[in-house]
C-alpha positions as CSV (number, residue, x, y, z in Angstrom):
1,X,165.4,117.1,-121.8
2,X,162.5,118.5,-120.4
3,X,160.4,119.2,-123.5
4,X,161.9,115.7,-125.1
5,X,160.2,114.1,-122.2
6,X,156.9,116.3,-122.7
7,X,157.3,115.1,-126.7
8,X,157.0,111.3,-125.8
9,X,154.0,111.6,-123.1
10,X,151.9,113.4,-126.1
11,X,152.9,111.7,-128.8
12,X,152.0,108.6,-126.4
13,X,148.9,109.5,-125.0
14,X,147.9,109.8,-129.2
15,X,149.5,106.7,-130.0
16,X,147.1,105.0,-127.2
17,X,143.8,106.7,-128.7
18,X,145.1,105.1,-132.1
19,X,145.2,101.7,-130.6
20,X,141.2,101.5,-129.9
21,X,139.3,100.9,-133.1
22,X,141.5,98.4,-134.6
23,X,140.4,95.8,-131.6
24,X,137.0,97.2,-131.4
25,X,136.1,96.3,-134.7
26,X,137.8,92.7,-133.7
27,X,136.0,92.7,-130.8
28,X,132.8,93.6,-132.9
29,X,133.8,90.7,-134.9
30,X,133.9,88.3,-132.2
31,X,130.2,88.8,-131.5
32,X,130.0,91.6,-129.2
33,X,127.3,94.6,-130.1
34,X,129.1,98.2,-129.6
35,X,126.8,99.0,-126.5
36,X,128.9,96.4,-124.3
37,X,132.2,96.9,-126.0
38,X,131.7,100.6,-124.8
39,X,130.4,100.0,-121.4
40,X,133.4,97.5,-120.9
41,X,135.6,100.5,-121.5
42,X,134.2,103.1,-119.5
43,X,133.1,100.7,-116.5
44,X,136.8,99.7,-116.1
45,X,138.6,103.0,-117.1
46,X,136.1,104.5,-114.1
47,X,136.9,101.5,-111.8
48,X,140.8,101.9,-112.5
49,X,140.6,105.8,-112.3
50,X,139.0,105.9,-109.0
51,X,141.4,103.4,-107.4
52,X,144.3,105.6,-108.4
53,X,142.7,108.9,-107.0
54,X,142.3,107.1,-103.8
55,X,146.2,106.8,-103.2
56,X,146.6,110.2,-104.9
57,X,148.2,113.1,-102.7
58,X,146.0,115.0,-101.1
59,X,145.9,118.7,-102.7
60,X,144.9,121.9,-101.6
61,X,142.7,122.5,-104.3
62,X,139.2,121.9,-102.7
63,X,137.1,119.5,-105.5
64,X,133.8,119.3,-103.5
65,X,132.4,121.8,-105.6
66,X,128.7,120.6,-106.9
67,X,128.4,123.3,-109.7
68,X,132.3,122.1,-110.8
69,X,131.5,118.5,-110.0
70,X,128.4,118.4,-112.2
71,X,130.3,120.1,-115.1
72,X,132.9,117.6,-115.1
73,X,130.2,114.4,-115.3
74,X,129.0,116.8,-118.1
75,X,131.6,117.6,-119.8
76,X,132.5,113.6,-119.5
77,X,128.8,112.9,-121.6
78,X,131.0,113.8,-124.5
79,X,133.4,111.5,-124.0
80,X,131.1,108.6,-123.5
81,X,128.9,109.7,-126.9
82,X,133.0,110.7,-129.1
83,X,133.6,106.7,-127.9
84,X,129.6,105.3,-128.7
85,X,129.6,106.9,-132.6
86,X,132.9,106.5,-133.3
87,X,132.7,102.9,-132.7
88,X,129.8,102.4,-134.1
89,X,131.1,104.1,-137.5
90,X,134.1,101.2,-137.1
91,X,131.3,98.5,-137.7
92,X,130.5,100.6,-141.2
93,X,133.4,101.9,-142.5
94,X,137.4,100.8,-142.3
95,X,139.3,102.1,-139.9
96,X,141.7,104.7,-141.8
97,X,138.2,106.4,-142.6
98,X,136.4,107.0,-139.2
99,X,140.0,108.3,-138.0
100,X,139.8,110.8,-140.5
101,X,136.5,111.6,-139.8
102,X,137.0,111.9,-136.3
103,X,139.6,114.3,-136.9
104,X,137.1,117.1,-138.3
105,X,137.5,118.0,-134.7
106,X,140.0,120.2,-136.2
107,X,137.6,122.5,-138.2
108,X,134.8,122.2,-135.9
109,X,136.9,123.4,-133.2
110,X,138.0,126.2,-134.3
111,X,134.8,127.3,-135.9
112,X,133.4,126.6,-131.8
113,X,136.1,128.8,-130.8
114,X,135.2,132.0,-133.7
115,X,131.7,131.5,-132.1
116,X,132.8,131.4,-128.4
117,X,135.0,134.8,-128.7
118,X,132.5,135.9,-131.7
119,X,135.4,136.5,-134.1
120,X,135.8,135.7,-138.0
121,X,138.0,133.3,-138.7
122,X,141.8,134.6,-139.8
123,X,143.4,133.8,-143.3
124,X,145.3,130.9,-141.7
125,X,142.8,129.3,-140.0
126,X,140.3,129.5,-143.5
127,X,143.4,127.6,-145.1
128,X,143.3,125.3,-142.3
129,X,140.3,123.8,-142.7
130,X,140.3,124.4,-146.4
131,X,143.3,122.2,-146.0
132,X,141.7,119.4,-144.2
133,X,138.4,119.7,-145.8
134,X,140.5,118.3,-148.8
135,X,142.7,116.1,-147.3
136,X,139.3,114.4,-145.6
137,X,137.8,114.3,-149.8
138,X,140.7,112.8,-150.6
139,X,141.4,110.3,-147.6
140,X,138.3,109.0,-147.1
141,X,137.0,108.5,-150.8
142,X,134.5,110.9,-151.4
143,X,135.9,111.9,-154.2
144,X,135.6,108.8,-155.8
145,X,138.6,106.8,-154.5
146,X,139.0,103.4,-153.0
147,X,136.0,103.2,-150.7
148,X,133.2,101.7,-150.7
149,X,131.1,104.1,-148.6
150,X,128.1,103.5,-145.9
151,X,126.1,106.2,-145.2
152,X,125.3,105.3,-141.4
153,X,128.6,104.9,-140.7
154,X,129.6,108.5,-142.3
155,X,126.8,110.3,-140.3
156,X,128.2,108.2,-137.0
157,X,132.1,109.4,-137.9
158,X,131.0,113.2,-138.4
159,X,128.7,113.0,-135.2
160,X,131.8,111.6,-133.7
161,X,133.7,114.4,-134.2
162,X,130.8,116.9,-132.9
163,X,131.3,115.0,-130.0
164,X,135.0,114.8,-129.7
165,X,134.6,118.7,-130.1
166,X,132.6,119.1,-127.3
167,X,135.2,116.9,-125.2
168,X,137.9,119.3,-126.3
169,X,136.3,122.1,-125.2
170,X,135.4,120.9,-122.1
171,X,139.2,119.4,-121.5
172,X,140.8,122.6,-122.1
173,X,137.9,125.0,-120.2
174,X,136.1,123.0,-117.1
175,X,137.8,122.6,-113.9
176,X,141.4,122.6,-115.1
177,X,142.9,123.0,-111.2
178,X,141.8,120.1,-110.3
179,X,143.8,117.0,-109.3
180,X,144.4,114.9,-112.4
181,X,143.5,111.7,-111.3
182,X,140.1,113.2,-109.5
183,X,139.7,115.0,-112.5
184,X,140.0,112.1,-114.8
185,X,137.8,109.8,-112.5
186,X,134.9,112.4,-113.3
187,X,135.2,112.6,-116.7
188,X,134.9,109.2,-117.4
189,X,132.5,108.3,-115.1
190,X,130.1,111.0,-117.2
191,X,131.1,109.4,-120.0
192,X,129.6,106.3,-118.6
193,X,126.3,107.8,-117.8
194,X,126.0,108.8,-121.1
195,X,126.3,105.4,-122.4
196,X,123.8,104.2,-120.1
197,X,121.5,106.7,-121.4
198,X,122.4,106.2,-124.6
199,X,122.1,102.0,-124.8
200,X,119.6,102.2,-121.8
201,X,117.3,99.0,-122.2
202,X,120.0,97.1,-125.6
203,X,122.3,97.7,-123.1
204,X,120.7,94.9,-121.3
205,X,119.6,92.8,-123.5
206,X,123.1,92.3,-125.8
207,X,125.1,92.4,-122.8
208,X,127.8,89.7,-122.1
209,X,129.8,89.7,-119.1
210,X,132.5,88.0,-121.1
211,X,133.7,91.6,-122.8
212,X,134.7,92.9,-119.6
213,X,137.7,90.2,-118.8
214,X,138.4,89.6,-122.9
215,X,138.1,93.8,-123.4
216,X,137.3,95.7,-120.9
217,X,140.7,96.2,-119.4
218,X,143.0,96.8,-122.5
219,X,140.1,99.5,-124.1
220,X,139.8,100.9,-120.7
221,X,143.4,101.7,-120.5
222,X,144.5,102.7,-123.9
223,X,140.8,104.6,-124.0
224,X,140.5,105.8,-120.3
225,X,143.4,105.8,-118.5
226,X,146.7,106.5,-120.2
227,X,145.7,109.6,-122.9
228,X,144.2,111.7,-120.1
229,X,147.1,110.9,-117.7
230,X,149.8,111.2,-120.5
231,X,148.2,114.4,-122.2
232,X,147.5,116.2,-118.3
233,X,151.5,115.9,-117.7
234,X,152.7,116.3,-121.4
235,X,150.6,119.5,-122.7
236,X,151.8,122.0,-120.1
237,X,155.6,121.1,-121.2
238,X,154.8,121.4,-124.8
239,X,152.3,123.9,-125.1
240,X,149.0,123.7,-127.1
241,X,150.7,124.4,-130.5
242,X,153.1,121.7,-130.9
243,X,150.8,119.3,-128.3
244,X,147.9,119.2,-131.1
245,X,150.5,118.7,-133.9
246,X,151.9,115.7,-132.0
247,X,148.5,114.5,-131.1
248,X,148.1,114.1,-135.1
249,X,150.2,111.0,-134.7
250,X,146.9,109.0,-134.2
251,X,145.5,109.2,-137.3
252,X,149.2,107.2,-138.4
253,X,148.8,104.6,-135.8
254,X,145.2,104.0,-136.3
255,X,145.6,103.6,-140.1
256,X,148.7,101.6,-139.9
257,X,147.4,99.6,-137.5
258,X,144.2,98.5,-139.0
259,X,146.5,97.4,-142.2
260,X,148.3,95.3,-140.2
261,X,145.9,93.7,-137.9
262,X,143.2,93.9,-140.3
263,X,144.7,93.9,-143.3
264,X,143.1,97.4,-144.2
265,X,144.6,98.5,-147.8
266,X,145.9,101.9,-147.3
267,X,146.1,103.7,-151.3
268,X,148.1,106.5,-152.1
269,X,145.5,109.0,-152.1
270,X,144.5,108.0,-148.6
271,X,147.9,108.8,-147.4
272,X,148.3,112.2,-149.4
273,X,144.6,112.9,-147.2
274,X,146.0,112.4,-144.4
275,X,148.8,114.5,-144.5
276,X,147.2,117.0,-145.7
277,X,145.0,116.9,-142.6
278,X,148.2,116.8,-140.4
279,X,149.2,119.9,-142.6
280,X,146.2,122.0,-141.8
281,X,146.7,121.2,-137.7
282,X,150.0,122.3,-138.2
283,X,149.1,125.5,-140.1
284,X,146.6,126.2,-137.7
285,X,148.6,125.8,-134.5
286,X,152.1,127.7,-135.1
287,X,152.1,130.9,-135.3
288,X,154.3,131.5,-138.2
289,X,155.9,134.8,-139.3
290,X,154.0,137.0,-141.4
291,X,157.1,136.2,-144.2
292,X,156.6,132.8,-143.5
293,X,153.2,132.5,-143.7
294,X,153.3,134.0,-147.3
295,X,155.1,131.0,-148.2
296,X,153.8,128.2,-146.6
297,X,150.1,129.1,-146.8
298,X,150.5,129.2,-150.8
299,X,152.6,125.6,-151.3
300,X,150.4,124.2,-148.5
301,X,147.4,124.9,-150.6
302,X,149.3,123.8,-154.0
303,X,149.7,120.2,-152.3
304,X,146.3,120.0,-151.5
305,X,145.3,120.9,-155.0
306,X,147.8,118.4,-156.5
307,X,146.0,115.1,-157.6
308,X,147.0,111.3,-157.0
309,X,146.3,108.1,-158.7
310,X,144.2,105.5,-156.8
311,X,141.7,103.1,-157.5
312,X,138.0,104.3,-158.3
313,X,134.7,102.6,-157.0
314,X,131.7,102.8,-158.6
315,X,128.2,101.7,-157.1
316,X,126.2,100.6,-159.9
317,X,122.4,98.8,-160.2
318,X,122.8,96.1,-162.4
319,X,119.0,95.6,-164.2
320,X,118.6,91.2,-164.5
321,X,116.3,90.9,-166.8
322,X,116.3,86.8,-165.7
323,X,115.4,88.1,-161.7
324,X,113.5,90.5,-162.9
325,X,115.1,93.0,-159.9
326,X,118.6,95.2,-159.8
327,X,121.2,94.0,-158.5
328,X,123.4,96.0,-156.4
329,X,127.4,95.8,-158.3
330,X,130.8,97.5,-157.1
331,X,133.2,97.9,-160.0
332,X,136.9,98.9,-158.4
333,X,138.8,100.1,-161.5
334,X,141.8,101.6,-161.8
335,X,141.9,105.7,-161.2
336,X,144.1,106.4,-164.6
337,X,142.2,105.5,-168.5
338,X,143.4,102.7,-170.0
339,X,144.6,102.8,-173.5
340,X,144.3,99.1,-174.2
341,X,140.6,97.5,-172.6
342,X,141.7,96.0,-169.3
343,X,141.4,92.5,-167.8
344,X,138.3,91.8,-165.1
345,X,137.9,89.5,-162.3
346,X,134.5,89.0,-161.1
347,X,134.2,88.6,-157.4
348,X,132.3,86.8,-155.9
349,X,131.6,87.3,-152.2
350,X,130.9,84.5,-149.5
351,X,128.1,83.4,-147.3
352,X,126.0,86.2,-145.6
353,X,128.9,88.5,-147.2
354,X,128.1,91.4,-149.5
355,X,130.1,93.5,-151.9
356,X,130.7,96.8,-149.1
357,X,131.8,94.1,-146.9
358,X,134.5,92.7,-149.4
359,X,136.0,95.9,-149.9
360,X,136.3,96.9,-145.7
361,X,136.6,93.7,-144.1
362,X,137.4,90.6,-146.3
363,X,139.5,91.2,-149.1
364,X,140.2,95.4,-148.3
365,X,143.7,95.6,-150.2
366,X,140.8,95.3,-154.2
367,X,141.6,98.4,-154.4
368,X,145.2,98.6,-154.1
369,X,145.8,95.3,-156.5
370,X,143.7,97.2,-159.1
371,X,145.9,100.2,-159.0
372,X,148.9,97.5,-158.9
373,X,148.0,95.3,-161.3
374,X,145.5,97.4,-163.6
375,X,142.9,94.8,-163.5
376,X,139.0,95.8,-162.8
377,X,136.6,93.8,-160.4
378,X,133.3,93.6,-160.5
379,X,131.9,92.8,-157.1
380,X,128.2,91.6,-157.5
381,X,125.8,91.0,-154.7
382,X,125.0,87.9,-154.6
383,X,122.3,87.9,-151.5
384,X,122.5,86.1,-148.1
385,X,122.7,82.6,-148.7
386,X,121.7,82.5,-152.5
387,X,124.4,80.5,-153.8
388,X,124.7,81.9,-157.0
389,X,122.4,79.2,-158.5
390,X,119.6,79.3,-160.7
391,X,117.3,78.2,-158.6
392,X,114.3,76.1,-159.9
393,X,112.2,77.0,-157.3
394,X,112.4,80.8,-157.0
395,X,112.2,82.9,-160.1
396,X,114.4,85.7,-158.5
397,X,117.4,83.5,-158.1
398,X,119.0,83.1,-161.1
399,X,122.4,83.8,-160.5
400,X,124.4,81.8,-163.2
401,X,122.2,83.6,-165.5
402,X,123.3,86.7,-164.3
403,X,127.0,86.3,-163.9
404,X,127.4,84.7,-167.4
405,X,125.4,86.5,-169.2
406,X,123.4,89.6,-168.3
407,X,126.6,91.0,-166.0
408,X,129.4,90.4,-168.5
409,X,126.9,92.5,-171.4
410,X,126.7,95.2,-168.8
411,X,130.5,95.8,-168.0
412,X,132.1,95.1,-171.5
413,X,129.5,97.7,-172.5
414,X,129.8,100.5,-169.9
415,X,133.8,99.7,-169.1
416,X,137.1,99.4,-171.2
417,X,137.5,96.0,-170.8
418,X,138.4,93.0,-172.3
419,X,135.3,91.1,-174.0
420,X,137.7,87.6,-174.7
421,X,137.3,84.4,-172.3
422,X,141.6,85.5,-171.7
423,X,140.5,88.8,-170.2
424,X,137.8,87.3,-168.0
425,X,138.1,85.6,-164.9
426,X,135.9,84.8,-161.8
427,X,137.1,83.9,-158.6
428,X,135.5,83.7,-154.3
429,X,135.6,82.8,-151.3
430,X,133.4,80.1,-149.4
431,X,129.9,80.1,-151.1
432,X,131.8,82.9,-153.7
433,X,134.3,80.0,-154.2
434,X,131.9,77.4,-155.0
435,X,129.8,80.3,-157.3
436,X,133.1,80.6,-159.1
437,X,134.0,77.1,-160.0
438,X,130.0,76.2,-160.2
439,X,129.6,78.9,-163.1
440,X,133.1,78.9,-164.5
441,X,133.2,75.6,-165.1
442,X,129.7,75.6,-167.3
443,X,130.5,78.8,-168.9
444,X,134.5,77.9,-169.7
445,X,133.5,80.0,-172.9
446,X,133.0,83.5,-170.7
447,X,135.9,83.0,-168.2
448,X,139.4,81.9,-168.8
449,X,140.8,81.3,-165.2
450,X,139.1,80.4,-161.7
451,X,139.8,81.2,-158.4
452,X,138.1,79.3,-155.5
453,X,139.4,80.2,-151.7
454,X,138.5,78.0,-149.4
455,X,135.6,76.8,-151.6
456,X,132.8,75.3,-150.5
457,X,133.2,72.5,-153.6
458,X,130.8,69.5,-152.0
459,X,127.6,71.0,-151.0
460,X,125.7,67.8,-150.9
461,X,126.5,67.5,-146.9
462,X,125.7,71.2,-146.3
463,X,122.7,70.9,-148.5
464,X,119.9,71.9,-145.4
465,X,122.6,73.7,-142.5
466,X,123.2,76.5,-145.3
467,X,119.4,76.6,-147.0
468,X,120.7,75.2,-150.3
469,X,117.2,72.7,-150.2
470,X,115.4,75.6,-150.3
471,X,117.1,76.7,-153.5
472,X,117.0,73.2,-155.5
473,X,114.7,71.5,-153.2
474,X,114.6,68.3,-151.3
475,X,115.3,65.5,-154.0
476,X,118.5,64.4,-153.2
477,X,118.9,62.6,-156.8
478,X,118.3,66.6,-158.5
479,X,121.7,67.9,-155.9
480,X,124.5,66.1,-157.8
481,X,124.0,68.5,-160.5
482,X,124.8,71.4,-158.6
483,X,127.9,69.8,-156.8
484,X,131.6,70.9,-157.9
485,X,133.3,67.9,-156.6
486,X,130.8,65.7,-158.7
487,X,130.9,67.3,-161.9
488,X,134.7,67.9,-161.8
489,X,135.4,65.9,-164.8
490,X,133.7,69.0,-166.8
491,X,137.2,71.3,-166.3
492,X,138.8,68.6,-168.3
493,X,138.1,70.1,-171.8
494,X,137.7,73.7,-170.6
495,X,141.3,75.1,-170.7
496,X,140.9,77.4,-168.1
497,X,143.7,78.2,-165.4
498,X,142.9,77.1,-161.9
499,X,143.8,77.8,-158.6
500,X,142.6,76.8,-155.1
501,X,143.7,77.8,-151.9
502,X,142.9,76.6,-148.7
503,X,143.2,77.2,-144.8
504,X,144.8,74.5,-142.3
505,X,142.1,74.9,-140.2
506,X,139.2,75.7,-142.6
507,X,136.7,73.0,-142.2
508,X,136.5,72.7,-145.8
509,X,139.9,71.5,-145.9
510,X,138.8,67.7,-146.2
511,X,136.6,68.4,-149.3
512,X,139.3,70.9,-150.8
513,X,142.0,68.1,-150.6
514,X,139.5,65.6,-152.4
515,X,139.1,67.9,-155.0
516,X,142.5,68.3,-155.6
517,X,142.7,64.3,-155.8
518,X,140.1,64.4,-158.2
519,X,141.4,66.7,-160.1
520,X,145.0,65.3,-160.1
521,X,143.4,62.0,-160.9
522,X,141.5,63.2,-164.4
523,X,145.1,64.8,-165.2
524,X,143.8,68.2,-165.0
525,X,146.0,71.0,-164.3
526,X,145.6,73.5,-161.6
527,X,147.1,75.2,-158.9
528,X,146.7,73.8,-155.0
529,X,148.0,75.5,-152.2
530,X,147.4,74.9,-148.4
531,X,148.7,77.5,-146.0
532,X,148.0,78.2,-142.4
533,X,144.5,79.7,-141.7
534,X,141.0,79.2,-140.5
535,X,137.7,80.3,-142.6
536,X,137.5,83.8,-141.8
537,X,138.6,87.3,-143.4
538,X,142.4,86.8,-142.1
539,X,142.7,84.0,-144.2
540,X,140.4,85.4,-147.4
541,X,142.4,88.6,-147.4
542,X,146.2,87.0,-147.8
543,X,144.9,84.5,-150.4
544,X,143.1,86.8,-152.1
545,X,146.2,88.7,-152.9
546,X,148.1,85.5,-154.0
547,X,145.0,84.4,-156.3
548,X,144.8,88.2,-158.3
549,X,148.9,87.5,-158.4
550,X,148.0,84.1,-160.5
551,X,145.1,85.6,-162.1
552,X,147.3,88.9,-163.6
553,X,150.1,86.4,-164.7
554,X,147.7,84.9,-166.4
555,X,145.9,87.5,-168.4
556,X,150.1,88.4,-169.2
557,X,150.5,85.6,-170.7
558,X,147.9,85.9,-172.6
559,X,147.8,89.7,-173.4
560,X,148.0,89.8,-176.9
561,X,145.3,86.7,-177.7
562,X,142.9,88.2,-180.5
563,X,140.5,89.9,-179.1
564,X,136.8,89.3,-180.0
């Protein structure tokens, strides 16, 4: 009963770590910089923690020793700077991958501790982070999988981990015998002088008060106060061994999480990474017998050697010869060759969005529908606030031009896909769903279905609050030319397929409802659906999944078309 109980403090005290950068990256998204989201952590978790070591029972273990005192605020640094970069790498890179990078605190550590007692690494632990090496490839893309990587937020995971190291060490080896809750107090409060140091004068500056009350509080004490408490009172019932093993539960709860919350897609190689990882923490944490160990070093290694399907991405430099300038282009295909050319959706991102973004925040589960549905999309960059126009005014925004033409060359050439209008479709959200109805609508010839989500289809009111005069100019008489609703009557001969969702509570509801009308009006058929939702990535992300659905039902249907 004893070690049951000492199972569920660990395995909680993980759990709780888990919990954190689902809701910082929220948080993030809510408009608070990483410098106060942090400092609302620590400031609260130290608040909290000295509270409860006032009421704490006195102990005979004497803690007013400076040398041990000013090792513990040290040793705390680490925590503060494990929290700073590991947040920071949330704002880069989905969830499921700064967990996993986090976690080469496995193979760092034990590397630290070869060093520390200046020993060479056994057989098992060389398997070990052999082991996790490869489950990190394979979990976090760098092999070529599902994610779209940024290269800030890589070095801010691995510097993470350094960190988290560091805070390991120091958990396990720096005043030990002292009271937990004075022990915790001192931690964290060095890991808030660390972030003061590190944010220093931003600190200031981006600092809302507002992040405490909405954050402060619920990071503090899944961050702060419950894993130090719960790990201090579940370890020594456990032991080391089986404590690190159970601790492995985080990287579960963090990815799981984040596809829930956030709607992270979670592929199949991603989940073969990370229990591989969880593999090598056990492997290097039970002592097995030497019989044992002959077997399960050996069909360890064979799983991590043993490949799995999942979506590819490919960052490419699309050469416009209209612009003049390359254009950066993700292309999520599906990891297994094709015998028959695929289908390809062309996706178009929306205002101040870019292709990375797509893939980790707004529509995350691309990779997953490719795998699913073998389709390939093609995820062009279409700038800030450029509208995918061709712009009459600026000679390097010539959008149209480049998703009807120079694009579609570049991908039927380089890829195994489909080259008919039946294979082709384009489809976005916001400004990427007025791009896809703008340009599929005049180029019916290169695209056989459109998808919109929650489209921005009248731009004539938005024309100077989103920079679109700056585009087409001032001459209200030029704008109707550019406007979807206005030019609607043009999908009446183009027999395309088209759908168009929309949010409740998206402020382009009004104008998505006229279009509809309009549309319903000139007898035009199409798809309209209205579900709860507001105009952000929630909404995007569980449309975007109904919209592919529509689209591959489509290119079904028409599968066996003749092919140009």
């Amino acid at each position: 009963m004893k070690k049951l109980k000492g199972i569920m403090l660990v395995t909680a005290g993980a759990a709780s770590y888990g919990v954190l950068a689902t809701y910082v990256k929220i948080a993030g998204q809510q408009g608070f910089s990483t410098a106060a989201i942090t400092f609302a952590q620590y400031f609260t978790g130290c608040i909290v923690l000295f509270i409860l070591d006032l009421f704490r029972k006195r102990s005979p273990v004497a803690v007013n020793n400076i040398k041990e005192n000013l090792r513990l605020l040290g040793a705390g640094t680490f925590l503060g700077l494990t929290s700073t970069f590991y947040y920071l790498a949330v704002q880069y890179l989905p969830v499921s991958v700064t967990i996993v990078l986090l976690m080469q605190t496995i193979w760092m550590g034990i590397l630290v501790d070869c060093i520390r007692n200046r020993s060479v690494p056994t057989i098992q632990q060389v398997a070990a982070i052999v082991i996790v090496l490869a489950g990190t490839f394979l979990a976090t893309g760098i092999m070529g999988s599902s994610i779209s990587w940024n290269g800030k937020g890589a070095i801010y995971g691995l510097l993470s981990a350094v960190c988290y190291t560091g805070a390991m060490y120091a958990a396990n080896h720096v005043a030990t015998g002292y009271p937990l809750f004075y022990r915790s107090k001192m931690l964290v409060a060095g890991g808030l002088i660390a972030i003061l140091l590190f944010w220093n004068r931003q600190l200031v500056q981006d600092f809302e008060w507002a992040v405490i009350p909405r954050w402060g509080l619920f990071l503090g004490l899944f961050g702060t106060i419950l894993p130090p408490v719960l790990f201090s009172k579940g370890f020594p019932i456990v032991g080391m061994g089986l404590g690190s093993v159970l601790a492995a539960i985080e990287i579960p709860v963090s990815a799981g999480l984040a596809h829930v919350v956030l709607q992270e897609a979670i592929t199949t190689l991603q989940i073969v990474g990370c229990i591989l990882i969880i593999a090598g923490i056990v492997l290097q944490n039970f002592r097995f017998s030497k019989r044992l160990k002959q077997i399960a070093v050996p069909v360890i290694l064979l799983f991590t050697v043993t490949s799995a399907k999942a979506a590819m991405v490919d960052t490419l430099k699309v050469y416009s010869p209209s612009m003049k300038k390359g254009i950066t282009t993700l292309v999520v295909r599906p990891d297994a060759t094709a015998t028959q050319p695929l289908p390809s959706v062309y996706v178009l991102h929306g205002y101040s969005g870019n292709p990375t973004r797509t893939l980790t925040l707004d529509i995350p589960s691309l990779p997953a529908l490719a795998d699913l549905y073998q389709l390939v999309f093609v995820l062009p960059d279409g700038g800030f606030d450029k509208w995918y126009l061709n712009s009459p005014l600026m000679a390097d925004v010539q959008y149209e031009t480049f998703l009807s033409k120079e694009l579609p060359a570049y991908i039927d050439s380089s890829y195994h896909t489909r080259t008919d209008r039946f294979g082709r479709a384009i489809m976005g959200w916001s400004m990427g769903g007025y791009g896809a109805l703008h340009t599929g609508m005049h180029y019916s010839h290169m695209f056989g279905a459109i998808g919109s989500i929650c489209g921005a289809v009248e731009i004539v009111p938005f024309i100077k609050d989103f920079g679109i005069n700056k585009l087409i100019g001032n001459d209200s008489a030029s704008w109707k030319q550019y406007d979807v609703l206005q030019n609607a009557r043009q999908l009446a001969f183009s027999q395309q397929e088209i759908i168009l969702t929309c949010g409740t509570d998206d402020p382009f509801l009004p104008y998505n409802r006229e279009l509809n009308a309009t549309l319903n009006k000139l007898h035009i058929a199409h798809t309209y659906v209205e579900s709860p939702g507001a105009h952000d990535f929630r909404y995007w992300s569980d449309a975007a999944q109904y919209e592919v659905l529509f689209l591959h039902n489509y290119f079904e249907r028409y599968k066996y078309v003749l092919r140009r």
